[in-house]
ROSE-4610 file (N, C-alpha, C; in Angstrom, 1 decimal, always signed):
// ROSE-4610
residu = [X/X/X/X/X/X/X/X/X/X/X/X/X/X/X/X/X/X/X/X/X/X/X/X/X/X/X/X/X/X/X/X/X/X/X/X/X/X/X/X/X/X/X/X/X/X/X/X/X/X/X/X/X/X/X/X/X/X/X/X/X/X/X/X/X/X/X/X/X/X/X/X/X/X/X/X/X/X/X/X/X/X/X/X/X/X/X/X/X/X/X/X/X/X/X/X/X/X/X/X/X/X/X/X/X/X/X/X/X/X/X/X/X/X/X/X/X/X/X/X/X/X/X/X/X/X/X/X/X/X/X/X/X/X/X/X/X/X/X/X/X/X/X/X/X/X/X/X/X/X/X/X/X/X/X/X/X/X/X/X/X/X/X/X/X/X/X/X/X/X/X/X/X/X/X/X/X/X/X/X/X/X/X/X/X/X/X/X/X/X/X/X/X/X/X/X/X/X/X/X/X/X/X/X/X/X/X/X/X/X/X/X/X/X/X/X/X/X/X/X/X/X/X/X/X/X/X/X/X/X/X/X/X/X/X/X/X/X/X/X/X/X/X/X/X/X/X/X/X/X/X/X/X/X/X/X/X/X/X/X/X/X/X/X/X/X/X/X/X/X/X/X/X/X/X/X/X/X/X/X/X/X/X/X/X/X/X/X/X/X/X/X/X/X/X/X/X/X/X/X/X/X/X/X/X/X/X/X/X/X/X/X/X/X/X/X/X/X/X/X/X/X/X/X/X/X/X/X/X/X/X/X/X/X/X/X/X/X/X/X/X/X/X/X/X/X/X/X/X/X/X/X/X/X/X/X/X/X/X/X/X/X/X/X/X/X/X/X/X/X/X/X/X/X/X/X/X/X/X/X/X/X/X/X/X/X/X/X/X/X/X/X/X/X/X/X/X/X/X/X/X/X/X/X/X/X/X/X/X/X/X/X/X/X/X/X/X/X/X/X/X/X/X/X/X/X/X/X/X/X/X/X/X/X/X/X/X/X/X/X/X/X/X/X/X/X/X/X/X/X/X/X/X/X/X/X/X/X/X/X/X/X/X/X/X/X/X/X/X/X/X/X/X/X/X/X/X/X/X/X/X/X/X/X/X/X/X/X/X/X/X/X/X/X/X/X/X/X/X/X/X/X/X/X/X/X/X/X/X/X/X/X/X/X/X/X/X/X/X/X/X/X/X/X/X/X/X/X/X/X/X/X/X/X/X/X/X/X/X/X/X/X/X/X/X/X/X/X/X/X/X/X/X/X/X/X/X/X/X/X/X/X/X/X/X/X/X/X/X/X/X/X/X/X/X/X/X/X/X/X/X/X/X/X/X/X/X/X/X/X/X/X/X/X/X/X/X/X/X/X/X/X/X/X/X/X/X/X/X/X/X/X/X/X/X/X/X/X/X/X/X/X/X/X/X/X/X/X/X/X/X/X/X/X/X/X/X/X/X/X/X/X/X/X/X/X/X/X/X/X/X/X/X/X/X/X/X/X/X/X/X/X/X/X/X/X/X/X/X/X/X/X/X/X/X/X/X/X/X/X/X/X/X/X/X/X/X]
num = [1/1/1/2/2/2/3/3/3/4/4/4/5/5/5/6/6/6/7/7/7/8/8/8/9/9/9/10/10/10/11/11/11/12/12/12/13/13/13/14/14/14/15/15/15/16/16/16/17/17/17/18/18/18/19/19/19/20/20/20/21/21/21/22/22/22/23/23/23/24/24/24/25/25/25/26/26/26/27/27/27/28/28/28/29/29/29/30/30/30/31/31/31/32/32/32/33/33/33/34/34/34/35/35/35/36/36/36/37/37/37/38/38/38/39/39/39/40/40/40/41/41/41/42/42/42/43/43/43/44/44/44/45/45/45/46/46/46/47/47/47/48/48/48/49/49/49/50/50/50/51/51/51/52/52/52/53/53/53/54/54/54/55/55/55/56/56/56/57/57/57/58/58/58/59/59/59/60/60/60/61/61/61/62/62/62/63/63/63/64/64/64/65/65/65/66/66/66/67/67/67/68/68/68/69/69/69/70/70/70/71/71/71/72/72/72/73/73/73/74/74/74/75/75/75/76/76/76/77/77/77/78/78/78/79/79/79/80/80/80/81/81/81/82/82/82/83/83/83/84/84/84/85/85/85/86/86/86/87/87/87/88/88/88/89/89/89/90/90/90/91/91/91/92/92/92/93/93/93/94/94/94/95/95/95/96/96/96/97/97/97/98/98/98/99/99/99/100/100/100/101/101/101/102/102/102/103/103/103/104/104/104/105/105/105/106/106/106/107/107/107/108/108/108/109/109/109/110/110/110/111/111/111/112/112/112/113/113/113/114/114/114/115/115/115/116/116/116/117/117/117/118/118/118/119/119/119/120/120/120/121/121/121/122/122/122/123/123/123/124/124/124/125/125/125/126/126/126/127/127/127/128/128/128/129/129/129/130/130/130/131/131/131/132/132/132/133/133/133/134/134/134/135/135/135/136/136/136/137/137/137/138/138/138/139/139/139/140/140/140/141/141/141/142/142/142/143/143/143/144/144/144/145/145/145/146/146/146/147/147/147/148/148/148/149/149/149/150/150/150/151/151/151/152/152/152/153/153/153/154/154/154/155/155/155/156/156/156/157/157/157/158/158/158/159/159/159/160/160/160/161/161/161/162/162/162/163/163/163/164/164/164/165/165/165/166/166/166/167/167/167/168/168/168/169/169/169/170/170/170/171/171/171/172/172/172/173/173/173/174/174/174/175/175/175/176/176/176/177/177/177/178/178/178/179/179/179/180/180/180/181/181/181/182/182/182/183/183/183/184/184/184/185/185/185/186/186/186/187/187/187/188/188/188/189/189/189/190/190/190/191/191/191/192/192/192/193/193/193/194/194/194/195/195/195/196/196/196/197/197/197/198/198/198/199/199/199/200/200/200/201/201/201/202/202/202/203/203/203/204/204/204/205/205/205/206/206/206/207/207/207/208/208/208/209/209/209/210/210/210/211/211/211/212/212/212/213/213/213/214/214/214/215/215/215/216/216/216/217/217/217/218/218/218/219/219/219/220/220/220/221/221/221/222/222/222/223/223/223/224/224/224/225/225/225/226/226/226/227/227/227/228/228/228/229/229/229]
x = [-38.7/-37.5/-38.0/-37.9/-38.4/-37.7/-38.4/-37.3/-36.7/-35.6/-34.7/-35.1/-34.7/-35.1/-34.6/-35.2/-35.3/-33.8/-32.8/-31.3/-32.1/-31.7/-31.8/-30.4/-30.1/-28.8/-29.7/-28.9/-28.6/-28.3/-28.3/-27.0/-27.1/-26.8/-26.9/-27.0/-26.5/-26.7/-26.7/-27.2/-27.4/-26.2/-25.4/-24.2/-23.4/-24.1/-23.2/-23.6/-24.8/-25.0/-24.4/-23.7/-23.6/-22.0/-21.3/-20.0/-19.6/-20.7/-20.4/-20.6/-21.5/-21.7/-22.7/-22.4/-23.2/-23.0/-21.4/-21.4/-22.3/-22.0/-22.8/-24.2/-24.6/-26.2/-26.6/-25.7/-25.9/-25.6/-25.0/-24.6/-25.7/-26.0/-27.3/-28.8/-28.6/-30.4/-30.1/-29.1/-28.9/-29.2/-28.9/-29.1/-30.5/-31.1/-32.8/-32.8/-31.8/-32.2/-33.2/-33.9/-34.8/-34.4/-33.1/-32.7/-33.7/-33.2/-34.0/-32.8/-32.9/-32.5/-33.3/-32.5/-33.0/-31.9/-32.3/-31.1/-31.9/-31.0/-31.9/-31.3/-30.6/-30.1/-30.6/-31.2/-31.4/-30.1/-29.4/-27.9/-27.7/-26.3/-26.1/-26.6/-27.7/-27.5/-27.1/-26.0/-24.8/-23.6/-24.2/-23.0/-23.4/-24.4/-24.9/-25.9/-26.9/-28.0/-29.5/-29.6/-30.9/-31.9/-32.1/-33.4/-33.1/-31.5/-31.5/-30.9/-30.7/-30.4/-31.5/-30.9/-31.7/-32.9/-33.9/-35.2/-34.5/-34.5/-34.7/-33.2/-32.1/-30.5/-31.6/-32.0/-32.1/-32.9/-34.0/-35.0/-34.5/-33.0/-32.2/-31.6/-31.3/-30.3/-30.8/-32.3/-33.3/-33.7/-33.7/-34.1/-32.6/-31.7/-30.4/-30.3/-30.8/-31.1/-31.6/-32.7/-34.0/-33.2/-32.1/-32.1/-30.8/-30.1/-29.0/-29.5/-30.3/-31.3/-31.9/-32.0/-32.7/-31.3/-30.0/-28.8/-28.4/-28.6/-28.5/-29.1/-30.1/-30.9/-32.0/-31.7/-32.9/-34.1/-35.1/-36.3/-37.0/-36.5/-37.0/-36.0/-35.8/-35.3/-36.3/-36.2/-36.7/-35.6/-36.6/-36.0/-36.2/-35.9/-36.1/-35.9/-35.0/-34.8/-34.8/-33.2/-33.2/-32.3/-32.3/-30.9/-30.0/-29.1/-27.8/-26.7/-26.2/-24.6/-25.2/-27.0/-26.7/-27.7/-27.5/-28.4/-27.9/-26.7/-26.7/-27.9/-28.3/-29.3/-30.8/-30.9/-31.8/-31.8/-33.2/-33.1/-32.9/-31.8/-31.8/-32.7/-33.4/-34.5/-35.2/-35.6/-36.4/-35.8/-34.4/-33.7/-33.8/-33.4/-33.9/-35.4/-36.2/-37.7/-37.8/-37.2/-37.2/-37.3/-35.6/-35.4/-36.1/-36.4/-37.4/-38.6/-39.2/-40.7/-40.0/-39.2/-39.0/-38.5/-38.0/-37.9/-38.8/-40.0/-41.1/-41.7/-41.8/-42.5/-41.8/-40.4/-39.4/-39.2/-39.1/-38.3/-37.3/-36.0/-35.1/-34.1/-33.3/-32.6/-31.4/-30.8/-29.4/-29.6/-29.0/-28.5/-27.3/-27.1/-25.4/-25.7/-24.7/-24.7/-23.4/-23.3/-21.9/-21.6/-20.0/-18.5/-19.0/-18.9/-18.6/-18.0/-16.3/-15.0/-15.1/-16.1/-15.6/-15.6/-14.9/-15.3/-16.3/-16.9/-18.4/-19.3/-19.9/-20.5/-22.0/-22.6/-24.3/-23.9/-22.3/-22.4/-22.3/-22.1/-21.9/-23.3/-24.0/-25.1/-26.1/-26.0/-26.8/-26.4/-25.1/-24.6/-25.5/-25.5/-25.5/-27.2/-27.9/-29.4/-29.9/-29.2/-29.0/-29.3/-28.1/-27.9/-29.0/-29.8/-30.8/-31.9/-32.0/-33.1/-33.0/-32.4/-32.1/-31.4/-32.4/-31.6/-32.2/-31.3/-32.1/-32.5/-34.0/-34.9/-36.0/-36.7/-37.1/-38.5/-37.6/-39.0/-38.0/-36.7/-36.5/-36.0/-36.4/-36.1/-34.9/-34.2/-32.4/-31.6/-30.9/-29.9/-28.3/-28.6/-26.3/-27.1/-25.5/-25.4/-23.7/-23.4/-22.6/-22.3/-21.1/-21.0/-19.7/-20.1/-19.3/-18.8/-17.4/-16.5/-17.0/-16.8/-16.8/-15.9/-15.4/-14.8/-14.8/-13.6/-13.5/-14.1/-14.5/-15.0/-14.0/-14.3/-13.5/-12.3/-11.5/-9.8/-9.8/-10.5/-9.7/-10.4/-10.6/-10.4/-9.4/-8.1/-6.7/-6.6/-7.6/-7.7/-7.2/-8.0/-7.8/-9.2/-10.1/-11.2/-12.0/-12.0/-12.1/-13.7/-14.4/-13.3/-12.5/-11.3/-10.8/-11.7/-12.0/-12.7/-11.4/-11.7/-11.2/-12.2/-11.7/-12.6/-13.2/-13.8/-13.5/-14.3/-14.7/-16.2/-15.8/-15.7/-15.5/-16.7/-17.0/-18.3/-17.3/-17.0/-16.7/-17.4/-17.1/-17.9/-17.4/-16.7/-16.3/-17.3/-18.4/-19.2/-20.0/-20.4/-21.2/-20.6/-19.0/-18.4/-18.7/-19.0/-19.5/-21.0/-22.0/-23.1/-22.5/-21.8/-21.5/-21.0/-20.7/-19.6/-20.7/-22.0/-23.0/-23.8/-24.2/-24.7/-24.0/-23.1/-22.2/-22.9/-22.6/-22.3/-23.4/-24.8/-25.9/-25.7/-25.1/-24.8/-23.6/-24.1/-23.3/-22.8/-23.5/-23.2/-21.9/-22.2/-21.5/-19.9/-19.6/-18.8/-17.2/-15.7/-15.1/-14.1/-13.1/-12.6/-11.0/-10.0/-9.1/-8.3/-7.3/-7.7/-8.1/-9.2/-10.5/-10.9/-11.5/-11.8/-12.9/-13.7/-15.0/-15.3/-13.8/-13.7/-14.2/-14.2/-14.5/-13.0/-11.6/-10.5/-10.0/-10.5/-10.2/-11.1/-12.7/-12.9/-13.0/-12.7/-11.9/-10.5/-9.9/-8.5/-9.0/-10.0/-10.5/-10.5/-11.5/-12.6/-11.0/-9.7/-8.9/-8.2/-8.0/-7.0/-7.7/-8.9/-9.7/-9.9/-10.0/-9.9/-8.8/-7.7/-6.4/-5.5/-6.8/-6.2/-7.0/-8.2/-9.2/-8.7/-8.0/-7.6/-8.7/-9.3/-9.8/-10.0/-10.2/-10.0/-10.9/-12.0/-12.7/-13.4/-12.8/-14.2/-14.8/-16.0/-16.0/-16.0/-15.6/-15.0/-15.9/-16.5/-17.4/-16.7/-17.2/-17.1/-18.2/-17.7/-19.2/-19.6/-21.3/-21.1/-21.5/-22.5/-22.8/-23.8/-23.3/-24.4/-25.0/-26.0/-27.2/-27.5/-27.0/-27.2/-28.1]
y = [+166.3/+165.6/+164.7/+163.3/+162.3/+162.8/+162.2/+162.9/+161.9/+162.4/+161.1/+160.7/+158.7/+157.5/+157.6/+157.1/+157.0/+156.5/+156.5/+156.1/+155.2/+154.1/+153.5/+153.3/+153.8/+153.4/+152.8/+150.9/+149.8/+149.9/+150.2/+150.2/+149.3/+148.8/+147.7/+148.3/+149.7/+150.4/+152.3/+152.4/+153.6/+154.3/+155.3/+155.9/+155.6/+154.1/+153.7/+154.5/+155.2/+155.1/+156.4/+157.4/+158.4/+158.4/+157.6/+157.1/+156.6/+156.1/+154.8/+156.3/+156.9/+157.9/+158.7/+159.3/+161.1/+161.8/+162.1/+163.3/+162.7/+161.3/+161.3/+161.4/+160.9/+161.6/+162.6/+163.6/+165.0/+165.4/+165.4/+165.4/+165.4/+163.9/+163.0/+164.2/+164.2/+165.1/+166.8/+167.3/+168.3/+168.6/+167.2/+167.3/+167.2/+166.8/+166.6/+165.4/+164.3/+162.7/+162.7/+161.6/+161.2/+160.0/+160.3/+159.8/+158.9/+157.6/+156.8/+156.3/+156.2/+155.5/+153.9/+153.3/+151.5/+151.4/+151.2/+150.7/+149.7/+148.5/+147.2/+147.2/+147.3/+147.1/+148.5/+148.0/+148.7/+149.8/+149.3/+150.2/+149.4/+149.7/+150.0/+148.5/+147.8/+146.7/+145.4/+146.0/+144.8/+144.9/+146.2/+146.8/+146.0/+145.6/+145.1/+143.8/+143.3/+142.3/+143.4/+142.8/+143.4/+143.9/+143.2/+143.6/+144.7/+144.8/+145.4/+147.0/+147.2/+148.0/+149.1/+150.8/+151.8/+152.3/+152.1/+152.2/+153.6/+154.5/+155.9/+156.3/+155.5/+155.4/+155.2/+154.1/+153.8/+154.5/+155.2/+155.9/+157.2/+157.8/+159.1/+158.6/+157.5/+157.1/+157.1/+156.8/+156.7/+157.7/+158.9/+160.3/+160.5/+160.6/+161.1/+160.6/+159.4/+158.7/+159.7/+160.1/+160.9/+162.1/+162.7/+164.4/+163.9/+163.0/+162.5/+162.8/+162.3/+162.2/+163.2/+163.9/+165.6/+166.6/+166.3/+166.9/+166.7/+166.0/+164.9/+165.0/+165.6/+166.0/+164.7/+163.6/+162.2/+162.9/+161.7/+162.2/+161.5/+160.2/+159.5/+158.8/+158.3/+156.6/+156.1/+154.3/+153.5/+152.7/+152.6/+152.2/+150.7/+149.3/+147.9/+147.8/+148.1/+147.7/+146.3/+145.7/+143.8/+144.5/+142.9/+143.2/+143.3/+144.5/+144.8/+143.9/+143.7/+143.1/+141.3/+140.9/+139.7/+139.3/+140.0/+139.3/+138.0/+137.4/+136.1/+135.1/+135.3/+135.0/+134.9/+135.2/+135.8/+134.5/+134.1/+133.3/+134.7/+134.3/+135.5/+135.8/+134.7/+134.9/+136.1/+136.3/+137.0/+138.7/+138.8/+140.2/+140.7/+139.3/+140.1/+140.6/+139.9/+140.5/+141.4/+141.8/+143.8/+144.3/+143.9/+144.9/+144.5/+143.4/+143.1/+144.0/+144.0/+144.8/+146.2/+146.6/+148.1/+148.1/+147.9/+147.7/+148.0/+146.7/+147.1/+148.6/+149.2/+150.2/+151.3/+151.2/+152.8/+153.0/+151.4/+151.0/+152.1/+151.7/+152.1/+151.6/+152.4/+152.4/+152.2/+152.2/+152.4/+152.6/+151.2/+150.8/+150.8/+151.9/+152.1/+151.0/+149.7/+149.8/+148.9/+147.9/+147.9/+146.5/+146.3/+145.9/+144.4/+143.4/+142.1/+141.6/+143.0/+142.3/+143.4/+143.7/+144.3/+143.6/+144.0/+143.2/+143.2/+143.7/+143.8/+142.4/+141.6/+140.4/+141.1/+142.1/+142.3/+143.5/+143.6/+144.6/+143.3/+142.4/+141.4/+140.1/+140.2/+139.8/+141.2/+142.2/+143.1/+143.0/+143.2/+142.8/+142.1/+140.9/+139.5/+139.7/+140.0/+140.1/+141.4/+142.1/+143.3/+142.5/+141.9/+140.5/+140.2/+139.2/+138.3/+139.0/+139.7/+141.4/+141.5/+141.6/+142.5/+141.6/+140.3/+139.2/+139.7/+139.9/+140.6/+139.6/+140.0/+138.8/+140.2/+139.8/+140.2/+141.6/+143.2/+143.9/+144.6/+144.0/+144.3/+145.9/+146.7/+148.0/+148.3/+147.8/+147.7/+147.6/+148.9/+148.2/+148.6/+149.1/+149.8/+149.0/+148.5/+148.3/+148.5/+149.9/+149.7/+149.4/+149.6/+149.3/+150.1/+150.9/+151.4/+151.1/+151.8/+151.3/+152.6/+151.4/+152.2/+152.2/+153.6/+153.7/+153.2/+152.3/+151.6/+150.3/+149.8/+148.1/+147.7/+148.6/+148.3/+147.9/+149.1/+149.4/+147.9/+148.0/+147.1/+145.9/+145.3/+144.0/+143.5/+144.4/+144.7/+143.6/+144.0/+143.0/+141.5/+140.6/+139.6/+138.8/+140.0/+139.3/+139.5/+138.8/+138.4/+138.8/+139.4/+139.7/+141.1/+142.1/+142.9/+143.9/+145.5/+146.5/+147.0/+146.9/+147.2/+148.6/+149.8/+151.1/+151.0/+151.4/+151.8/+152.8/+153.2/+154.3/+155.3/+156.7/+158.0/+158.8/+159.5/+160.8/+161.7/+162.9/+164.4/+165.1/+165.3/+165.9/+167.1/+167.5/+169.1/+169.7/+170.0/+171.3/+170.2/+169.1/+168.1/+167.7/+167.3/+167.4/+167.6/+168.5/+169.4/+169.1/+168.6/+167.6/+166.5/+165.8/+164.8/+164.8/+165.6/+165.7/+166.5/+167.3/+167.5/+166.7/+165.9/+164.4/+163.4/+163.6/+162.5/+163.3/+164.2/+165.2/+164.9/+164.6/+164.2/+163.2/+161.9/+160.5/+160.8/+161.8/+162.0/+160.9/+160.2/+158.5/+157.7/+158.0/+157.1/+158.1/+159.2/+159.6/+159.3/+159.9/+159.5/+160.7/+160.9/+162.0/+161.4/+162.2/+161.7/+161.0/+160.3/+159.8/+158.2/+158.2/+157.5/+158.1/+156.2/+156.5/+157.1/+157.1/+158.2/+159.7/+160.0/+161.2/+162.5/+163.6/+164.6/+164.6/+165.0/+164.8/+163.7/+162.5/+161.5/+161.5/+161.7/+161.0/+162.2/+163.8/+164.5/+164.3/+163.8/+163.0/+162.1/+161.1/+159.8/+160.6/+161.1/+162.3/+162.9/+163.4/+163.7/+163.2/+161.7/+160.9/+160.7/+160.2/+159.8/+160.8/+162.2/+163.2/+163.2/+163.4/+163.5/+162.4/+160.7/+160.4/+160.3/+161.3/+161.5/+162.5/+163.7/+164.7/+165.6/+165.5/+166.6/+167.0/+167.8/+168.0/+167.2/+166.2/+165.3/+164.4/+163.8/+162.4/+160.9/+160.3/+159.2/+157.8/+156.9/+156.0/+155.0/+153.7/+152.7/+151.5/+151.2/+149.8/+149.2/+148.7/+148.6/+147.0/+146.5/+144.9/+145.1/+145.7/+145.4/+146.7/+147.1/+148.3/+147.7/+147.9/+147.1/+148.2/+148.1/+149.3/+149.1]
z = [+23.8/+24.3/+25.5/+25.4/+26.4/+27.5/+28.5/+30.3/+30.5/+31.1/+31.8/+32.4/+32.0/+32.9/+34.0/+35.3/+36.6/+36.7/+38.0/+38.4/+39.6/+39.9/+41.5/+42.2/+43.6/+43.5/+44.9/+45.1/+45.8/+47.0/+48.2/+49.1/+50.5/+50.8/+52.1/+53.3/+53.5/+55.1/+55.0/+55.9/+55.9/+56.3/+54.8/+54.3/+53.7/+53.3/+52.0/+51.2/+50.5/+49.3/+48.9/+50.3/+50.2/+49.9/+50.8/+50.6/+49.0/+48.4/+47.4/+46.2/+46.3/+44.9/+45.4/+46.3/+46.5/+46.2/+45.2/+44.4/+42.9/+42.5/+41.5/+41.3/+42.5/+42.8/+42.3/+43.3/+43.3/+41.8/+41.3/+39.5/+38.7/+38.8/+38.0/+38.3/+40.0/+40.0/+39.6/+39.6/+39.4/+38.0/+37.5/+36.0/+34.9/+36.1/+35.8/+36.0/+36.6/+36.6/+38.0/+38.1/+38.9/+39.7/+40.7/+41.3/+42.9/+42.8/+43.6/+44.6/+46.0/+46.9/+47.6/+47.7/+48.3/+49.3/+50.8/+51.5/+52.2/+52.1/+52.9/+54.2/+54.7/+56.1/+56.8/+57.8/+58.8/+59.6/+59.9/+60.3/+61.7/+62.0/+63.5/+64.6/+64.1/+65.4/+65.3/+64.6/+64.3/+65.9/+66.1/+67.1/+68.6/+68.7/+70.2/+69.6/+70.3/+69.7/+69.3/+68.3/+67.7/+68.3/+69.6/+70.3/+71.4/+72.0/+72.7/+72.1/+70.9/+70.5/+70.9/+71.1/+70.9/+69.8/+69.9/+69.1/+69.0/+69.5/+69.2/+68.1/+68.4/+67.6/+66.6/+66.1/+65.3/+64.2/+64.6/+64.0/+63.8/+64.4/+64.2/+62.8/+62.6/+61.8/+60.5/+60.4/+59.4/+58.8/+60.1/+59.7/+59.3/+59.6/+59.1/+57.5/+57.5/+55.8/+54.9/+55.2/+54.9/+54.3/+55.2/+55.1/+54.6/+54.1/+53.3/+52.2/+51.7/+50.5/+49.8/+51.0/+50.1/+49.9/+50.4/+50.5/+49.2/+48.3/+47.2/+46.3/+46.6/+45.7/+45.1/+45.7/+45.1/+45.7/+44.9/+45.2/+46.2/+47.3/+48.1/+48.5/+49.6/+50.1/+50.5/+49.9/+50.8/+51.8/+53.0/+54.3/+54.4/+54.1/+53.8/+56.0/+56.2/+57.8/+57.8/+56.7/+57.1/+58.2/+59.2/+59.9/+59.5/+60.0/+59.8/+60.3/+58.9/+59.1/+59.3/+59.2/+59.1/+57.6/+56.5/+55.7/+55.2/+55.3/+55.0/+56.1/+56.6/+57.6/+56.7/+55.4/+55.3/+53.6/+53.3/+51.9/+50.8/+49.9/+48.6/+48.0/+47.7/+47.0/+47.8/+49.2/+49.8/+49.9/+49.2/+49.2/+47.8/+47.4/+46.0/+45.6/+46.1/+45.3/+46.0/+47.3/+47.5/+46.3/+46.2/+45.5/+43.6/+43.5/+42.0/+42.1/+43.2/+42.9/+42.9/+43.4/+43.7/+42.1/+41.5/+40.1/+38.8/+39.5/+38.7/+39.0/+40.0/+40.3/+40.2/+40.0/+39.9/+37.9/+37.0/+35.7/+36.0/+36.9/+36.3/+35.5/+34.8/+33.4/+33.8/+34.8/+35.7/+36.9/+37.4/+39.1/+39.2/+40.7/+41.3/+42.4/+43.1/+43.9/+44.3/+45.3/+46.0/+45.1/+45.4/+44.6/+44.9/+45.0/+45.9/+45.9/+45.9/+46.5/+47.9/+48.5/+49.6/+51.1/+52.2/+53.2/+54.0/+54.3/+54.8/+53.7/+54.3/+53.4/+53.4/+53.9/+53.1/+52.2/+51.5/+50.0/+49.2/+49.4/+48.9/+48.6/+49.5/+49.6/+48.5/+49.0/+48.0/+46.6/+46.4/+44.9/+44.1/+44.9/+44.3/+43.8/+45.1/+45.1/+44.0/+43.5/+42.6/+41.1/+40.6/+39.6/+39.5/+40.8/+40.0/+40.2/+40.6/+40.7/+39.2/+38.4/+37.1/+36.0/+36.0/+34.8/+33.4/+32.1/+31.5/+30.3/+31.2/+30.1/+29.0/+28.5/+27.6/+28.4/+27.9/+28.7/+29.5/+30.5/+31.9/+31.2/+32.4/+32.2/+32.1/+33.4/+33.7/+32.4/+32.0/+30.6/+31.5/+32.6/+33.0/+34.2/+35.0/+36.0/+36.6/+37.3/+38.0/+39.6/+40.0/+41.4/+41.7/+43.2/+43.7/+44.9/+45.3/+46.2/+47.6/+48.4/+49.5/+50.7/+51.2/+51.9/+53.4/+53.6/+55.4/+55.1/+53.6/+53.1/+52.2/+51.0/+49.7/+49.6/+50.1/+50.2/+51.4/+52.6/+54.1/+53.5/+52.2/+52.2/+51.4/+51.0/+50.6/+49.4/+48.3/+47.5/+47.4/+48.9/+49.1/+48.7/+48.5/+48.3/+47.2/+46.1/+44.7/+44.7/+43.0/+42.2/+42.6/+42.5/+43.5/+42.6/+43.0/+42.6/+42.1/+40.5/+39.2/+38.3/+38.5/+38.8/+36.7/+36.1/+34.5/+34.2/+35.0/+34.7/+35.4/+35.4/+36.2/+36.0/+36.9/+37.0/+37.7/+36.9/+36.8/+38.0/+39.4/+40.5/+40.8/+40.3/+40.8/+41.5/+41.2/+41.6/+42.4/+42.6/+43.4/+44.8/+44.8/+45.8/+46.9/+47.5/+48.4/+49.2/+48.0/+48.2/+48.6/+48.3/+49.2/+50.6/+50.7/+52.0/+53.1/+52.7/+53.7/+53.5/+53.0/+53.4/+54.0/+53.8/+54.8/+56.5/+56.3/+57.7/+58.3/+58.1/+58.0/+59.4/+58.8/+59.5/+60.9/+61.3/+62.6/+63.4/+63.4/+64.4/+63.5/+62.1/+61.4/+60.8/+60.7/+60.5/+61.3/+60.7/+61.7/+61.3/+62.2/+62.5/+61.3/+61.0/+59.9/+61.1/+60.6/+59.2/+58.7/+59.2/+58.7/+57.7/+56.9/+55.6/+55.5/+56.4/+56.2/+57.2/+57.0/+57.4/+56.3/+56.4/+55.2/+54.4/+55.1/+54.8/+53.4/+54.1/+53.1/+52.1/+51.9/+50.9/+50.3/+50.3/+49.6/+48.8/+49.6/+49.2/+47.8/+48.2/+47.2/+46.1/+46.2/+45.0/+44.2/+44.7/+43.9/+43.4/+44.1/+43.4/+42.2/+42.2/+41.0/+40.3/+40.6/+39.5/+38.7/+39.4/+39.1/+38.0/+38.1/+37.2/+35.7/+35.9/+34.6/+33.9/+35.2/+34.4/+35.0/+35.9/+36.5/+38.1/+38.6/+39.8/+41.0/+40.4/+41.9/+41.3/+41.3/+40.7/+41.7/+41.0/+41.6/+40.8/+41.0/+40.3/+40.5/+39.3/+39.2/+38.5/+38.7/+37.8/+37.3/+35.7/+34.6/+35.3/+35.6/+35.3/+34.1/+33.6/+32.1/+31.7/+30.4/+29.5/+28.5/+28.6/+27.3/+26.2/+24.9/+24.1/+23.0]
């Protein structure tokens, strides 16, 4: 029986990827997938200017990445460290071939990563750089590509910002759940007390609405761009 193809999931900052699909992580490697993490944004020095930001914040936040990741059960992150919150600053061409070589070197079969209807503009910038990362020309490994919503971006750009995240894919998390929510716990700097959307409260809450309308008790919800069969 061939092993299961490699998963990459996409993410612009450190706790989206945990926010966007950590139970499905947790799911996928539990299940023998060989789950891969990519976060291009550095985190956090969006909050002050770049230079004078805390070296040591920053390098907590990376290790918090790190021990997100083994919570999760993936088998690595890579750390890209663009500035946060300004990759429009940045030529696409130069975000995408991140993430193209990391491509050539992981062939994965299915990429998770963010909506670009949310309001934060580098899920939106990553999206995009995801696309021309993964045009499918003749060979490319990539056949799924979804995209997940994330809490305190997704929902707070109150579907004014096109195209709106339209869910059609569900992953069954019951027993994963719980991996998500100690990875989150992980990102101590980035968490928030209820009711914030990245509190433990709420995105328990999330996890059941979405269960509740599959018909099971916790799920996380995607949206297809395209399956190659």
């Amino acid at each position: 029986m061939p092993a299961p193809e490699p998963v990459l999931v996409v993410a612009a900052h450190p706790d989206d990827e945990v926010l966007g699909c950590g139970a499905t992580m947790a799911r996928l490697a539990a299940e023998g997938q060989a789950v891969h993490i990519a976060i291009l944004g550095e985190g956090i020095t969006s909050r002050s200017s770049r230079d004078d930001s805390d070296a040591k914040l920053l390098r907590r936040l990376h290790q918090q990445a790190e021990a997100a990741a083994l919570k999760v059960g993936a088998k690595d992150v890579v750390l890209f460290k663009l500035p946060d919150n300004r990759l429009d600053t940045l030529p696409m061409l130069e975000v995408a071939k991140l993430i193209e070589d990391l491509i050539q070197k992981l062939r994965p079969a299915v990429i998770y990563t963010h909506h670009p209807g949310d309001l934060n503009l580098d899920h939106g910038i990553v999206h995009r750089a995801v696309l021309i990362a993964t045009r499918p020309v003749l060979g490319h490994p990539v056949r799924q590509i979804l995209t997940f919503e994330v809490p305190s971006s997704t929902e707070w750009a109150f579907q004014k910002i096109e195209p709106v995240f339209r869910p059609n894919v569900f992953v069954e998390v019951s027993k994963t759940l719980d991996a998500k929510i100690a990875a989150l716990a992980c990102y101590d700097s980035e968490t928030r007390d209820f009711p914030h959307p990245r509190s433990e409260q709420t995105l328990r809450a999330i996890a059941t609405r979405w269960g509740s309308i599959i018909g099971c008790t916790a799920a996380e919800s995607f949206e297809l761009v395209r399956s190659i069969r």
